[in-house]
PyMOL Python script that loads the backbone (N, CA, C, O; Angstrom):
from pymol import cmd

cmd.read_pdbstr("""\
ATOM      1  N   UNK A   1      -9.511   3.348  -6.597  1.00  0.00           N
ATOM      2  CA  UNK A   1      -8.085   3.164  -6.421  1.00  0.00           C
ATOM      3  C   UNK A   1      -7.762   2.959  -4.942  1.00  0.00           C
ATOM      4  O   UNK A   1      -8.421   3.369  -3.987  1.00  0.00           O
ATOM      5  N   UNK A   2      -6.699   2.294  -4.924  1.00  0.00           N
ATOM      6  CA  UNK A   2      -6.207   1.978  -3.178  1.00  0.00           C
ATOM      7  C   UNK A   2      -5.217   2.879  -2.771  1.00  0.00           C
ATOM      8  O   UNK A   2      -4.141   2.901  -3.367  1.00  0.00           O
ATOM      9  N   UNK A   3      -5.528   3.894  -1.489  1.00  0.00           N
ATOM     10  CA  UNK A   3      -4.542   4.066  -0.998  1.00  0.00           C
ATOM     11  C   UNK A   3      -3.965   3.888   0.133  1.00  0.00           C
ATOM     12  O   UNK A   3      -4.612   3.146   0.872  1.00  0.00           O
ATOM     13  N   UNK A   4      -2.826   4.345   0.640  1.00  0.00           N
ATOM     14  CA  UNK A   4      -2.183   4.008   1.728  1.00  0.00           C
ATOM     15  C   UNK A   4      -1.032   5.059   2.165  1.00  0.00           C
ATOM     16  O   UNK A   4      -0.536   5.930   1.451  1.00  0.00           O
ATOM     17  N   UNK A   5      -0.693   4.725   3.682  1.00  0.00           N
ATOM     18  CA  UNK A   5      -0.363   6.005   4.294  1.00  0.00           C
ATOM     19  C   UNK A   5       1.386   6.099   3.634  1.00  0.00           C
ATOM     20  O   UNK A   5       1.926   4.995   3.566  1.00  0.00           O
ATOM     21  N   UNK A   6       1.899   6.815   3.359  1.00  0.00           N
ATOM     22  CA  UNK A   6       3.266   6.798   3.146  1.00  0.00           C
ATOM     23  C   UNK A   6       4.050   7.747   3.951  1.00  0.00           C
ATOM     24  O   UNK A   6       3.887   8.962   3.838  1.00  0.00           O
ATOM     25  N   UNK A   7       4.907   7.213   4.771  1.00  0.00           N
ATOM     26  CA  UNK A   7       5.725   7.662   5.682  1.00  0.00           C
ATOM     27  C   UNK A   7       6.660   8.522   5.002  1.00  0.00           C
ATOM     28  O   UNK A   7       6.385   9.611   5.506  1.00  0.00           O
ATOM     29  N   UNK A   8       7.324   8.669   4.415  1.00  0.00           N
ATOM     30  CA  UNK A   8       7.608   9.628   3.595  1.00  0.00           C
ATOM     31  C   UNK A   8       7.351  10.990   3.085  1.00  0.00           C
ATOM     32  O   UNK A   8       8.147  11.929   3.120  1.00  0.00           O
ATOM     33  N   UNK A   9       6.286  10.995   2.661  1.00  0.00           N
ATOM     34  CA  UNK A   9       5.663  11.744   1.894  1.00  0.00           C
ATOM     35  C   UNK A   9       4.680  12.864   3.436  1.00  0.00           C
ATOM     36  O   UNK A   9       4.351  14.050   3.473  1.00  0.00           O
ATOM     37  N   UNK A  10       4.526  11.720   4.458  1.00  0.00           N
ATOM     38  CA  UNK A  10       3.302  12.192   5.479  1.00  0.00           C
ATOM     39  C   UNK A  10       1.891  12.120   5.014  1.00  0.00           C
ATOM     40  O   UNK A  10       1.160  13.058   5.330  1.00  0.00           O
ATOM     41  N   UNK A  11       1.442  11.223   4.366  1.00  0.00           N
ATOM     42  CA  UNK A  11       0.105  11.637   4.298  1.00  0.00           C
ATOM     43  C   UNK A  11      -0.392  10.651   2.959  1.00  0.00           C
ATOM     44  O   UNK A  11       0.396  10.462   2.032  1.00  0.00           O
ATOM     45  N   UNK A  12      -1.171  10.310   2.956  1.00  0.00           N
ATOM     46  CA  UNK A  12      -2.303   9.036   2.339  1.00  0.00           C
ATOM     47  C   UNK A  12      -2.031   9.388   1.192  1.00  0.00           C
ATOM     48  O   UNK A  12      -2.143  10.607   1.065  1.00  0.00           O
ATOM     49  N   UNK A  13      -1.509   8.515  -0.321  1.00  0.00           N
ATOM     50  CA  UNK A  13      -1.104   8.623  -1.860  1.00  0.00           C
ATOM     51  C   UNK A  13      -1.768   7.456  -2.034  1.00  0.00           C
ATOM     52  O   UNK A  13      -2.301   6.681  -1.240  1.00  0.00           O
ATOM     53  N   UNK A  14      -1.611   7.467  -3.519  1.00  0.00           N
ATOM     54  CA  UNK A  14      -2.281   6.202  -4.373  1.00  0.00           C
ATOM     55  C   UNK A  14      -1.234   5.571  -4.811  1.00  0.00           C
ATOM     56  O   UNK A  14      -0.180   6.052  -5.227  1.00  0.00           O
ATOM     57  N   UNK A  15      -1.673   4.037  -4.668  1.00  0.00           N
ATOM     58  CA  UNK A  15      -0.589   3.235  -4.988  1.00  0.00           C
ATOM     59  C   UNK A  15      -0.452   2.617  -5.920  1.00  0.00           C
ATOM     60  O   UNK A  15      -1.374   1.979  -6.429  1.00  0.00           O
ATOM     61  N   UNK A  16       0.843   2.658  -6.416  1.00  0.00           N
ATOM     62  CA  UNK A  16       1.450   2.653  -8.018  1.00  0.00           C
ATOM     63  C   UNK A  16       1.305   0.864  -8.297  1.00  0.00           C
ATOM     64  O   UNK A  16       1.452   0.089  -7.352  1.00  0.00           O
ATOM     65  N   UNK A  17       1.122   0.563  -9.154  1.00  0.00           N
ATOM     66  CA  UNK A  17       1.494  -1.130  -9.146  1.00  0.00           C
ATOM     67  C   UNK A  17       1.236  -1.344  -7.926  1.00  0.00           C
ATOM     68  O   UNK A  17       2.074  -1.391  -7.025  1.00  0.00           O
ATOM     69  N   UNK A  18      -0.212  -1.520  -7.791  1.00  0.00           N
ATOM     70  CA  UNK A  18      -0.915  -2.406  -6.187  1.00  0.00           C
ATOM     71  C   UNK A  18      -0.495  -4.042  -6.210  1.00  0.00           C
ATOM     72  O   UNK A  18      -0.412  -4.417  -7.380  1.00  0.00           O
ATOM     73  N   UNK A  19      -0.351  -4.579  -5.728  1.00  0.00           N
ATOM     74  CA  UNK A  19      -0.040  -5.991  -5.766  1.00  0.00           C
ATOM     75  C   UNK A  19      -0.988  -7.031  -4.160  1.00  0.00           C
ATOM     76  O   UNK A  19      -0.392  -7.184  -3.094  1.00  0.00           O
ATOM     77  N   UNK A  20      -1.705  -7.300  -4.274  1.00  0.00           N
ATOM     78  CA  UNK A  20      -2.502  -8.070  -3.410  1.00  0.00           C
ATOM     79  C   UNK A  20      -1.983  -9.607  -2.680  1.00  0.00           C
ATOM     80  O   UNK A  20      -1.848 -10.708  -3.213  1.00  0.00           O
ATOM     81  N   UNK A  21      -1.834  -9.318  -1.724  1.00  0.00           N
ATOM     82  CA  UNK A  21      -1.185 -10.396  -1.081  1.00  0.00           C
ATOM     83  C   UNK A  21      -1.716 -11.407   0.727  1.00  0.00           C
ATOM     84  O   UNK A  21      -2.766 -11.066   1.271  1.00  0.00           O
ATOM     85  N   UNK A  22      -1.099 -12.204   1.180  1.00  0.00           N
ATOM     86  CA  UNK A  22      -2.120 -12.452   1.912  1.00  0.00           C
ATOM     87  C   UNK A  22      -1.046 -12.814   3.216  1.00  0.00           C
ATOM     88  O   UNK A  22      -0.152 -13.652   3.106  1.00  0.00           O
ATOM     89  N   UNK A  23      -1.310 -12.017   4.473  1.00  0.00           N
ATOM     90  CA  UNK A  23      -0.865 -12.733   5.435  1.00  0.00           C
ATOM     91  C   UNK A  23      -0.541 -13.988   6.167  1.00  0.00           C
ATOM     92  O   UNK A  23      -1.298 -14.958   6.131  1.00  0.00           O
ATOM     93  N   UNK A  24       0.612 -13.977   6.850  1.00  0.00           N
ATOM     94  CA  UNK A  24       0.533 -15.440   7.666  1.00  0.00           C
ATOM     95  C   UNK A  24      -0.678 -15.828   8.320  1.00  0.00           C
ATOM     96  O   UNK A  24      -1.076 -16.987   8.209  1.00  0.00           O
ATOM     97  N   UNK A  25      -1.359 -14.906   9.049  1.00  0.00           N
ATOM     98  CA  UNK A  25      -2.384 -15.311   9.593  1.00  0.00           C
ATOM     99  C   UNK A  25      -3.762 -14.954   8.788  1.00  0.00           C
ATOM    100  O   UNK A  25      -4.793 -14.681   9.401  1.00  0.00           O
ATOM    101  N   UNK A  26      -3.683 -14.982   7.249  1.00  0.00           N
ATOM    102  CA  UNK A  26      -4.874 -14.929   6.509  1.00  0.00           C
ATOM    103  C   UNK A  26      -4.833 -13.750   6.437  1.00  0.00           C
ATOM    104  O   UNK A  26      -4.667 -13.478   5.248  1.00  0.00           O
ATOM    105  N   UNK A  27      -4.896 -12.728   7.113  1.00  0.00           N
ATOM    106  CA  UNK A  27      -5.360 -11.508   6.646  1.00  0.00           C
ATOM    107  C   UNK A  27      -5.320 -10.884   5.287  1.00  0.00           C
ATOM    108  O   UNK A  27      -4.126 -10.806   4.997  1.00  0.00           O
ATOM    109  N   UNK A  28      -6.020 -10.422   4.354  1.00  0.00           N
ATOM    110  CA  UNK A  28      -5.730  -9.659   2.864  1.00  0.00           C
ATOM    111  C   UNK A  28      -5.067  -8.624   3.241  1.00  0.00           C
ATOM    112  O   UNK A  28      -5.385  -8.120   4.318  1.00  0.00           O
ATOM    113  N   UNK A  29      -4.000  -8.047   2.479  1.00  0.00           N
ATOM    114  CA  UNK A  29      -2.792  -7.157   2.470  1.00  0.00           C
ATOM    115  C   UNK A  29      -2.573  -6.464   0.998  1.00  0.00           C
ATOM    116  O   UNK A  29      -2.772  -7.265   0.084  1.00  0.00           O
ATOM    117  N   UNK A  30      -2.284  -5.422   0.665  1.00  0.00           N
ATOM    118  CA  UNK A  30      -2.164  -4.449  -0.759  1.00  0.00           C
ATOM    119  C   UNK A  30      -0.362  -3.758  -0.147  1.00  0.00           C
ATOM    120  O   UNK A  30      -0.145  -3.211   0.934  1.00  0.00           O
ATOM    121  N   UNK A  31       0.642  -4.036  -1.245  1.00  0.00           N
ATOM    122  CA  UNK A  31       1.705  -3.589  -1.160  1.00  0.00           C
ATOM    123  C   UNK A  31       1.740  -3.211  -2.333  1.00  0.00           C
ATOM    124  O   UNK A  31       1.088  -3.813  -3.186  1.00  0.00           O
ATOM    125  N   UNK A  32       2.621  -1.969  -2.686  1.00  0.00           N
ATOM    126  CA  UNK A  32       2.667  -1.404  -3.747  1.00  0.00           C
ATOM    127  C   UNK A  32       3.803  -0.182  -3.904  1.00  0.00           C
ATOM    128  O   UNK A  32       4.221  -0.188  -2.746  1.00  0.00           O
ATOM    129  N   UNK A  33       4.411   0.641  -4.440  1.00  0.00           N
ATOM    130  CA  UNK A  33       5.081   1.797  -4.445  1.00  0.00           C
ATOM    131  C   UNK A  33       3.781   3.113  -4.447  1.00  0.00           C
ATOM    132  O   UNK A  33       2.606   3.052  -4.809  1.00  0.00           O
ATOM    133  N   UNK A  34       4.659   4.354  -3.831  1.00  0.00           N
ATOM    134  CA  UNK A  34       4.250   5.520  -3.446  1.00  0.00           C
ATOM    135  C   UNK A  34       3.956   6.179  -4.718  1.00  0.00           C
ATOM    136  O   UNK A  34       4.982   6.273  -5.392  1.00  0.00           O
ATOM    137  N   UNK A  35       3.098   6.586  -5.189  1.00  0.00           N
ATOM    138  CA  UNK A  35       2.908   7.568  -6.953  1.00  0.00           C
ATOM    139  C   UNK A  35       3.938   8.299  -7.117  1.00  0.00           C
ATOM    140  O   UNK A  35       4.667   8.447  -8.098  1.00  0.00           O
ATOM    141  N   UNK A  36       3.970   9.095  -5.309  1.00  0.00           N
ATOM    142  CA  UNK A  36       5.117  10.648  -5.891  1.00  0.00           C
ATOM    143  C   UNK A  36       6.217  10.450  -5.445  1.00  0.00           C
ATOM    144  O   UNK A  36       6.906  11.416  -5.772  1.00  0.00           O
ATOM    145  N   UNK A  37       6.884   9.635  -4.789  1.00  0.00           N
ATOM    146  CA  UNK A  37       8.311   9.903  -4.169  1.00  0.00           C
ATOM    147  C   UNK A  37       8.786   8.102  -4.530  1.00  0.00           C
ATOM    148  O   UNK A  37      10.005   8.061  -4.698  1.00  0.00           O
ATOM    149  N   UNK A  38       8.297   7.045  -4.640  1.00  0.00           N
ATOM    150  CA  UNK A  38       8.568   5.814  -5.111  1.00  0.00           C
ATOM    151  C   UNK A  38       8.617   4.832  -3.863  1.00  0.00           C
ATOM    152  O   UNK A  38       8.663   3.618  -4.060  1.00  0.00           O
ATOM    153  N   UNK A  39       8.607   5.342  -2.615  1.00  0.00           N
ATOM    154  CA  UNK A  39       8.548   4.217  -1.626  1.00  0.00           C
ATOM    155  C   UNK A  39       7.801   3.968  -1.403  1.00  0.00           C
ATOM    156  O   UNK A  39       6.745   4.600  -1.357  1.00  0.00           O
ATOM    157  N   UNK A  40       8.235   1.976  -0.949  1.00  0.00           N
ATOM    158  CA  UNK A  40       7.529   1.300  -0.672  1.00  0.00           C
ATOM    159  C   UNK A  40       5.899   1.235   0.480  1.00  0.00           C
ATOM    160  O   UNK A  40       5.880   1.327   1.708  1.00  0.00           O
ATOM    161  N   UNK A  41       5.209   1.129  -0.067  1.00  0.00           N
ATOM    162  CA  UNK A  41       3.659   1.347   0.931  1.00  0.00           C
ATOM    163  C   UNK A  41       3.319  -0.014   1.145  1.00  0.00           C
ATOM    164  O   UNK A  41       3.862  -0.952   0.561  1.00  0.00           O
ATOM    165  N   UNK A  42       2.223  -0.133   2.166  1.00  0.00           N
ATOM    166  CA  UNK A  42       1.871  -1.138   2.546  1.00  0.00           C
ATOM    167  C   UNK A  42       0.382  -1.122   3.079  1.00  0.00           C
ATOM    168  O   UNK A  42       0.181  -0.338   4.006  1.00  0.00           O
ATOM    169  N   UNK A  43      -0.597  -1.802   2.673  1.00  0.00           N
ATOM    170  CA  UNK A  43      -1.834  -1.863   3.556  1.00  0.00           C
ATOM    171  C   UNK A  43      -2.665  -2.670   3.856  1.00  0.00           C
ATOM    172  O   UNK A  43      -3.160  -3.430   3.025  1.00  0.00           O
ATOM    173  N   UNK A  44      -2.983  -2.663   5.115  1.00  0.00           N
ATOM    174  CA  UNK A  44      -3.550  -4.521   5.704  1.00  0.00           C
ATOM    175  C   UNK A  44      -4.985  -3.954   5.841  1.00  0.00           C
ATOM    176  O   UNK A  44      -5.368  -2.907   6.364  1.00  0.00           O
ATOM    177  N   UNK A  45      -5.804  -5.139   5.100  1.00  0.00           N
ATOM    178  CA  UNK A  45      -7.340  -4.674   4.590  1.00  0.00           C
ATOM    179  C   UNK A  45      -7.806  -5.098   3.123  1.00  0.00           C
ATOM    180  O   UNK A  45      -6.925  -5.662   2.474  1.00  0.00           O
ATOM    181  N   UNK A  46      -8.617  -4.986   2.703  1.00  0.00           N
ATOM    182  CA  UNK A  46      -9.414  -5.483   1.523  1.00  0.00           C
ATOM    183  C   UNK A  46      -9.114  -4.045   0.923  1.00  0.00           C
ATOM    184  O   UNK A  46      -9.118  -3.013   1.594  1.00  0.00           O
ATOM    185  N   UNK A  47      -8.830  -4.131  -0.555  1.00  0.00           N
ATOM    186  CA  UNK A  47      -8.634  -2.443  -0.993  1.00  0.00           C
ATOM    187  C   UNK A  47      -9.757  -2.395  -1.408  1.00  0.00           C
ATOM    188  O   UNK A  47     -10.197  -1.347  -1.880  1.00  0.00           O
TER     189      UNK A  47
END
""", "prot")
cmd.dss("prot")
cmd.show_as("cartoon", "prot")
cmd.util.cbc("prot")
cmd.orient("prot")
């Protein structure tokens, strides 16, 4: 599973509905919602 840091919460969750996406400058990117509190996460990297 992918996770990512959520500002919110403080501290690294798993992300709900991951959705894979790709930067302007190519980079691979994973956006998704927070498991426990519902905000939006974000993470730049290969999950």
């Amino acid at each position: 599973m992918t996770e990512a840091y959520c500002v919110k919460c403080r501290k690294k969750v798993e992300i709900k509905d991951p959705e894979e996406t790709t930067l302007k400058n190519g980079r691979p990117a994973v956006k998704g919602v927070c498991g426990e509190c519902g905000t939006k996460v974000f993470r730049i990297g290969k999950p």
